[in-house]
C-alpha positions in Angstrom: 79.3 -43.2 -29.9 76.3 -41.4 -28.2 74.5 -44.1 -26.1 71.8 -41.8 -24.1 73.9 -42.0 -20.6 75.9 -38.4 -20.9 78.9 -39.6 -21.7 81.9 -37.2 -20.4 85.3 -36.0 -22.0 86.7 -35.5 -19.0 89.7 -37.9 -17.7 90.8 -38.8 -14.3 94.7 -39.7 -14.0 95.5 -42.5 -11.8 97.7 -40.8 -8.7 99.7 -42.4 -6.2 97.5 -42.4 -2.8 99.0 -41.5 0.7 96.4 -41.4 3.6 96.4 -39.0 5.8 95.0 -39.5 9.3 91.5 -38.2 10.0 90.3 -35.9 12.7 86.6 -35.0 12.8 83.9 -34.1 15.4 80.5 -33.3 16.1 78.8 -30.0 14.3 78.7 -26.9 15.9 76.9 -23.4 14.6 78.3 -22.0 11.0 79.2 -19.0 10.2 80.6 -18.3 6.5 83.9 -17.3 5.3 85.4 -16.4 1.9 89.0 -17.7 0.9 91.6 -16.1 -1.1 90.4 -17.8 -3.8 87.2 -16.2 -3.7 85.7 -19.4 -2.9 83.0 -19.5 -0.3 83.1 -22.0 2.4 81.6 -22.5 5.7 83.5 -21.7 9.0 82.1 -23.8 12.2 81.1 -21.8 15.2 83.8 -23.8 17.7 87.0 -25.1 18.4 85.6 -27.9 15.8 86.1 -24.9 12.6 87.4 -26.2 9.5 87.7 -29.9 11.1 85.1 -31.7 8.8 87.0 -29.7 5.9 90.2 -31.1 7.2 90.2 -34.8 7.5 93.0 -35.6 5.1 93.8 -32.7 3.2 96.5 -30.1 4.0 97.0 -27.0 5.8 99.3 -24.2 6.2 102.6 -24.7 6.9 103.1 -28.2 5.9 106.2 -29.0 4.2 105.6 -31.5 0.8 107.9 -33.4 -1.1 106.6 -33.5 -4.8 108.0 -35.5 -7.5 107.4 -35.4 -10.8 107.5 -37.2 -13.7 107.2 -36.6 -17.1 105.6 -39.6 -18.8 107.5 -40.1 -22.6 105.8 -42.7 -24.6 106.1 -43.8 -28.2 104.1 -43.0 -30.7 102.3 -46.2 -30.8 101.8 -47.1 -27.7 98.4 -47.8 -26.5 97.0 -46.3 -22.9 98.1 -48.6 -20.1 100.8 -50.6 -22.0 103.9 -50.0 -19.7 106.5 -51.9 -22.0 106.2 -48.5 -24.2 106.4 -45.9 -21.7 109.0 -44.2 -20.4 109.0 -41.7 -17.0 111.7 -39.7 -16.4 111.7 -37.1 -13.8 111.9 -33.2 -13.9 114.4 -32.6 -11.2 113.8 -29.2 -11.6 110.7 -29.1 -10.6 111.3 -32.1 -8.0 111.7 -30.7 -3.9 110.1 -30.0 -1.0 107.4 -27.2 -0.4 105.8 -25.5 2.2 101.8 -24.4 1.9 101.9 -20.7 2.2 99.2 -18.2 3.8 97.4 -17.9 0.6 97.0 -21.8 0.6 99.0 -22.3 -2.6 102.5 -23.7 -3.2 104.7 -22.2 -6.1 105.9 -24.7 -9.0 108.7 -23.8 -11.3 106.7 -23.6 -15.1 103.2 -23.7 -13.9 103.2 -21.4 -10.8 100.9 -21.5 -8.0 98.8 -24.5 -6.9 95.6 -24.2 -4.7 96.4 -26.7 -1.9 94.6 -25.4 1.1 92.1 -27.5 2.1 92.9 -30.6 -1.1 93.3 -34.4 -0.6 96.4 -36.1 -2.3 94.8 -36.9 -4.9 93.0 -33.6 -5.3 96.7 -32.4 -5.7 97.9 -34.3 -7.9 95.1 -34.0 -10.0 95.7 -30.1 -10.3 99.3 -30.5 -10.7 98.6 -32.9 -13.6 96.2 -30.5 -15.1 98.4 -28.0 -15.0 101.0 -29.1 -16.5 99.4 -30.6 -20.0 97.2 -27.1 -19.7 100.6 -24.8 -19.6 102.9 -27.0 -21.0 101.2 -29.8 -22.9 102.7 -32.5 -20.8 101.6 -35.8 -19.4 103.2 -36.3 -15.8 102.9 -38.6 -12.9 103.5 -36.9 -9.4 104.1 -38.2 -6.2 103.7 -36.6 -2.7 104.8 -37.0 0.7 104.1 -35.1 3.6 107.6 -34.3 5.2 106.3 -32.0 8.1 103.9 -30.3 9.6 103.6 -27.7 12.2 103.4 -28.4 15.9 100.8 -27.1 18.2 101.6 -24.5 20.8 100.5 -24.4 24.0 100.2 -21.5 26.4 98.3 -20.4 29.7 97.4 -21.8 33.0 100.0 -25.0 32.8 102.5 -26.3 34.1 104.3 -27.0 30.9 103.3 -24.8 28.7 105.3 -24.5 25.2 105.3 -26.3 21.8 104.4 -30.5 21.3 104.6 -32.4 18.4 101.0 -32.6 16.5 99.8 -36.2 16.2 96.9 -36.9 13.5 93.7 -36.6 15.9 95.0 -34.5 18.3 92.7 -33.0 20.8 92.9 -30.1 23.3 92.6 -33.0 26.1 96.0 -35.0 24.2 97.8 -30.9 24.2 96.4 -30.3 28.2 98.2 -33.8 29.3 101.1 -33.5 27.1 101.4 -29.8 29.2 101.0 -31.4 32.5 97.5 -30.4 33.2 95.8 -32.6 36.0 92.3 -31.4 35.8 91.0 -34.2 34.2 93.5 -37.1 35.2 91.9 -39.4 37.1 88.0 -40.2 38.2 85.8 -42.4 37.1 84.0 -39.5 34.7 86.9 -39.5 32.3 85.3 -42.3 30.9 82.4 -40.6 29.8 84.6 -38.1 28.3 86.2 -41.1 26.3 82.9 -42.4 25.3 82.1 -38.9 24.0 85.3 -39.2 22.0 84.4 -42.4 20.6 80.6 -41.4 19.6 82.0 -38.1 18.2 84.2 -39.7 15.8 81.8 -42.7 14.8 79.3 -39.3 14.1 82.1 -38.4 12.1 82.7 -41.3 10.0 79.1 -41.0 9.4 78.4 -37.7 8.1 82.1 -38.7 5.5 80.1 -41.4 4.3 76.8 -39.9 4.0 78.5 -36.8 2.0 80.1 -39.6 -0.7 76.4 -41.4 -0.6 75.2 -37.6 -1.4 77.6 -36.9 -3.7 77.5 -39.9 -5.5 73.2 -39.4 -5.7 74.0 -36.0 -7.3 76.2 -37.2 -9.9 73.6 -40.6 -10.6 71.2 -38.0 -10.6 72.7 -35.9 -13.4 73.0 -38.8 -15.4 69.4 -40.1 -15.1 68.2 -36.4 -16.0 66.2 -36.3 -13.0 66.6 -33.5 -10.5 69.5 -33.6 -7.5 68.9 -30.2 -6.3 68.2 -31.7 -2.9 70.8 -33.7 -2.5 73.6 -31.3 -3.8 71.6 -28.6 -1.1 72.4 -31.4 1.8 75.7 -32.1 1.1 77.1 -28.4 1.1 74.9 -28.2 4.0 77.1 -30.9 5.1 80.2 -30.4 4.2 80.5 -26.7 3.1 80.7 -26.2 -0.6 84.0 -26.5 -1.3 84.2 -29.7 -0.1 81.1 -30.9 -1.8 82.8 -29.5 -5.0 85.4 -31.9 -4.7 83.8 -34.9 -3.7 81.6 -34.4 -6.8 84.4 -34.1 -8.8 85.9 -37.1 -7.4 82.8 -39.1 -8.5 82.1 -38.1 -12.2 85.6 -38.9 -12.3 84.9 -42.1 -11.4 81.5 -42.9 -13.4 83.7 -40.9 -16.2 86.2 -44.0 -16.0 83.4 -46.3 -16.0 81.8 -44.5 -18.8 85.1 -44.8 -20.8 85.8 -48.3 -20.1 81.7 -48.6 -21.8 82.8 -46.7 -24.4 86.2 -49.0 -25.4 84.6 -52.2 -25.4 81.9 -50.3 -27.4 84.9 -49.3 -29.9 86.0 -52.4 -30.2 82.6 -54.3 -30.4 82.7 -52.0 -33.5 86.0 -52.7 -35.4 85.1 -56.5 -34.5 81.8 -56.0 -36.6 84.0 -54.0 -39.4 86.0 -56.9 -39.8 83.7 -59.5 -39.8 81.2 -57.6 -42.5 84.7 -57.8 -44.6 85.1 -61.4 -43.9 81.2 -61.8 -44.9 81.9 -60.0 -48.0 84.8 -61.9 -49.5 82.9 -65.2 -48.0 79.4 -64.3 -50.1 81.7 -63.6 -53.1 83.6 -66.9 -52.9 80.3 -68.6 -52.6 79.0 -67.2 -55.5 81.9 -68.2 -57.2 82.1 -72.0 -55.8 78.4 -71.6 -57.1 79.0 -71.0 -60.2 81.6 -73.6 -60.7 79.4 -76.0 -59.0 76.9 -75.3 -61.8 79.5 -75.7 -64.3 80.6 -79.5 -62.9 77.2 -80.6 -62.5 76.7 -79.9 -66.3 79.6 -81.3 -67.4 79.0 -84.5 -65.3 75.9 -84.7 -67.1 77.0 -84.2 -70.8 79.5 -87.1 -70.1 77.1 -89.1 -68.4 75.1 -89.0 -71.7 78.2 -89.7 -73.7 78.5 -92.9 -72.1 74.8 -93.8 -72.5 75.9 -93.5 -76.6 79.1 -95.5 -76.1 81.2 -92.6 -77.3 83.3 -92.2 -73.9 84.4 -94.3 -71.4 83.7 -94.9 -67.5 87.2 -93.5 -66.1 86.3 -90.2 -67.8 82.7 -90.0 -66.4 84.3 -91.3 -62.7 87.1 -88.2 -63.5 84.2 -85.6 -64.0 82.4 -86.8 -61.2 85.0 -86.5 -59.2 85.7 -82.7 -59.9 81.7 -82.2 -59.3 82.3 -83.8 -55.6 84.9 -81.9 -54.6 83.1 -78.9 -56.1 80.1 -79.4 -53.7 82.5 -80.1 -50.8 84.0 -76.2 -51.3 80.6 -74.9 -52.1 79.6 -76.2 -48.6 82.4 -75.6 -46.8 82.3 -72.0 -47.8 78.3 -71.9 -47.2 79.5 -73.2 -43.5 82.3 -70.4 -43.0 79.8 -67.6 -44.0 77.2 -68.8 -41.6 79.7 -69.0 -38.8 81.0 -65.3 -39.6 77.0 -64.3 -39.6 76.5 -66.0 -36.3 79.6 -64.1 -34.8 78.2 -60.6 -36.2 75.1 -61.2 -34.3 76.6 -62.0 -31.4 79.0 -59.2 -31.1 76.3 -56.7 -32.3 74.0 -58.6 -29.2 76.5 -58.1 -26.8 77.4 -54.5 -27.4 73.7 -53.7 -26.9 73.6 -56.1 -23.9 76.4 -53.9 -22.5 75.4 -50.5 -22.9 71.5 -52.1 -21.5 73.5 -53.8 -18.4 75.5 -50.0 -17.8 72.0 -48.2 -17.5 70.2 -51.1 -15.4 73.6 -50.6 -13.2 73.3 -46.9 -13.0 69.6 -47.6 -12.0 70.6 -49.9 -9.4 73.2 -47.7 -7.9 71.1 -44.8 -7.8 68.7 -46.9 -5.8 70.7 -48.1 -3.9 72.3 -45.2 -3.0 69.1 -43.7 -2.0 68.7 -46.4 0.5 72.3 -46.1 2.2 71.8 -41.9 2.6 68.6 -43.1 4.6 70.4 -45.7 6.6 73.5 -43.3 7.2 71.2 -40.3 8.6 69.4 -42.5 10.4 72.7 -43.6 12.1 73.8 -40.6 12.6 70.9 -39.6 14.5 71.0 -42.5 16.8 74.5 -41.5 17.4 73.5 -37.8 18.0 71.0 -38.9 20.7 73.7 -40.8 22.4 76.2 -37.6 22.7 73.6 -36.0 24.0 72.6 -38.5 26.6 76.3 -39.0 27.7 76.0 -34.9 27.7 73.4 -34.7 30.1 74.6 -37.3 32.6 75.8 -35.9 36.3 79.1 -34.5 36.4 82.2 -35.7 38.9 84.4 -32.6 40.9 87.1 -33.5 38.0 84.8 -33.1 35.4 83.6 -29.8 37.4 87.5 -28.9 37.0 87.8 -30.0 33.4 84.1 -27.3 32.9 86.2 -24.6 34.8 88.7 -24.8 31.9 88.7 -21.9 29.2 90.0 -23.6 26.2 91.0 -21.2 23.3 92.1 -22.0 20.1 93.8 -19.7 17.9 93.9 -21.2 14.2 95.4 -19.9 10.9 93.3 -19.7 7.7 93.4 -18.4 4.5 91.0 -16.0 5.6 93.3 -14.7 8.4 93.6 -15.8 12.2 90.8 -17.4 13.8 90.6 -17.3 17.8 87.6 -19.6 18.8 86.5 -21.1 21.8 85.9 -24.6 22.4 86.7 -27.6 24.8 89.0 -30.4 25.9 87.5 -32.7 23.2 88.1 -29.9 20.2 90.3 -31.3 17.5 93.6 -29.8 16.9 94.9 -29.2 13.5 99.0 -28.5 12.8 100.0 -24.8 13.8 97.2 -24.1 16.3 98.2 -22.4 19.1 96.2 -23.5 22.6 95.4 -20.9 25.4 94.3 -23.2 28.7 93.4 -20.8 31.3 90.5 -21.1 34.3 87.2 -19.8 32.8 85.9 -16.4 34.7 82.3 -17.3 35.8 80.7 -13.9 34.8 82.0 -14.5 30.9 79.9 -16.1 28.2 80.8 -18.2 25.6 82.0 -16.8 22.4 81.2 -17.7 18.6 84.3 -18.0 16.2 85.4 -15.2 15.0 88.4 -14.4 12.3 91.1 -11.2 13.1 92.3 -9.9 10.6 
């Protein structure tokens, strides 16, 4: 069925979702990197690099437990019906894996998986796709994180060494967990807190304005209009990988909508098939009571005019007569079923147009509406932005003087190599970094992010 709205053949599985905890900060400078995939992304300018990439999605060294199942159903079974399906899982394949320096993880049968950098879902997505692409089968996968990395902490401390990561770890949870007492105490610690707090409301923001923008993109694409502006923000926004996936994520989900359109629009038709069939045999039966009908009536006559010449009797002419009624009755009764069965094809046929009409008025709605939330969401943002600076500017305490005297390096593994940036105490750790704390020299400048290879 073709119905004008670019319907896709693309599928999105269902996977099983595990939430990772988020960690994201203001934005800094960029600078631009290419992985080993050959895949371009943008690399932050501070200790906030690769943050707004991170969020939930995995990094070297962490250790995965995947299961997978391979999903055996009978040759008659319809999508979704559970009492014919049968999932049994590849224990060969089953275990735990670590993400490697090239990003990827190694699966027995398919081989390497990108996983640098990808969501759950984005995982088992791949893993999915790569097993009916190699092997032609349909799986389910499951993944827990079992580990990741801690962060390590050296320099000026007086506990310097290696601490369990925590999901929003920043270099001000590693500096207390070392013993550092630059910034315990005072009354300014609370701006530093409010900072916090405004940089990861900024955060939240600029997630939801990249779905808003990705979502825009993919509307746009369906209405045939042009979305070159909006795709241009959001890989300003979130680097091009990332806007890449998020893309992906919703033409999957508009594909599942689009699919869902497209059943009820497969069975609107087989309901009309069968009631055109029903019509037939009724118009055919009519035409038959129709005839016989014909037939009665003539033969009530001809006795009725027997009668009039005395040459038959009244119990004959009441028999006829009765034959004629019950004729009529089936001729109606028939004329009544075929109506009904004409009214239903209507209606089906009515309400298969009303549905794709209500999908398009929806998709124009959405996109509107969309439109209107990216405005809201910038326009939060920047009121958010203007509060981080104002907390910025405020007078400064001796401890926050202390906490400014701090050099706080962060030295960060990528698939690009190691990256040793610069940042401060409210720069988001991510597993496996290793944090240098030492007094800042007053004649040194501050540095941009830079990757050693």
């Amino acid at each position: 069925m073709k119905t004008g709205c670019g319907f896709f053949a693309r599928t999105m599985p269902a996977p099983l979702a595990l939430s990772l905890s988020i960690a994201l900060f203001a934005i800094p400078a960029e600078a631009t990197a290419t992985d080993a995939y050959g895949n371009t992304a943008t690399v932050l300018a501070t200790s906030e690099t690769s943050q707004r990439l991170q969020g939930d999605t995995f990094v070297l060294g962490d250790q995965l437990k995947i299961t997978v199942y391979e999903n055996f159903a009978a040759a008659s079974s319809k999508p979704g019906d559970p009492a014919l399906m049968s999932l049994v899982e590849r224990s060969e394949i089953t275990g735990s894996y670590v993400v490697q320096e090239d990003g990827s993880i190694f699966l027995p049968l398919v081989g390497g998986i990108a996983t640098f950098g990808a969501t759950v879902t984005q995982l088992e997505t791949a893993i999915q796709t790569s097993f009916a692409s190699r092997l032609g089968a349909r799986v389910a996968v499951a993944i827990q994180l079992l580990e990741r990395e801690p962060i390590y902490v050296t320099g000026d401390l007086p506990q310097s060494g290696v601490f369990r990561y925590s999901p929003g770890m920043t270099a001000l949870h590693a500096l207390a967990l070392a013993g550092g007492a630059a910034v315990q105490g005072g009354a300014d610690k609370w701006r530093m807190v409010d900072l916090a707090r405004e940089r990861e409301r900024i955060a939240q923001a600029e997630n939801r304005l990249a779905r808003l923008l990705a979502r825009l993109t993919v509307l746009a694409e369906e209405k045939g209009s042009s979305n070159e502006g909006a795709m241009q923000r959001l890989v300003e926004l979130s680097g091009r990988p990332a806007a890449d996936r998020l893309i992906a994520e919703e033409r999957a989900v508009r594909d599942l909508e689009e699919e869902q359109l497209v059943s009820q629009s497969a069975a609107a038709a087989g309901v009309v098939v069968s009631l055109n069939n029903e019509r037939a045999i009724l118009a055919e039966s009519l035409a038959d009571a129709e005839t016989a009908l014909q037939d009665k009536a003539e033969r009530l006559s001809f006795m009725q005019d027997l009668r009039a010449r005395g040459t038959t009797t009244d119990q004959n002419v009441n028999i006829v007569r009765d034959e004629y009624v019950l004729a009529r009755s089936t001729w109606n009764d028939l004329r009544g079923m075929l109506a009904r069965v004409e009214r239903t094809l209507v209606e089906t046929r009515h309400r298969d147009a009303r549905a794709l009409t209500d999908y398009r008025i929806a998709t124009e709605r959405a996109f509107l509406a969309t439109r209107q939330s990216i405005t809201e969401e910038e326009t939060t943002r920047s009121l958010m932005e203007n509060v981080v600076k104002a907390l910025r500017s405020l007078p400064v305490g001796d401890e926050d003087r202390a906490a400014a005297e701090l050099r706080v390096e962060i030295v960060r593994r990528t698939t690009d190599g190691i990256m040793n940036t610069e940042g401060d105490l409210l720069s988001p750790l991510r597993p496996g970094d290793v944090l240098n704390i030492q007094r800042r020299d007053p004649s040194s400048s501050g540095e941009s992010a830079r990757l050693v290879h």
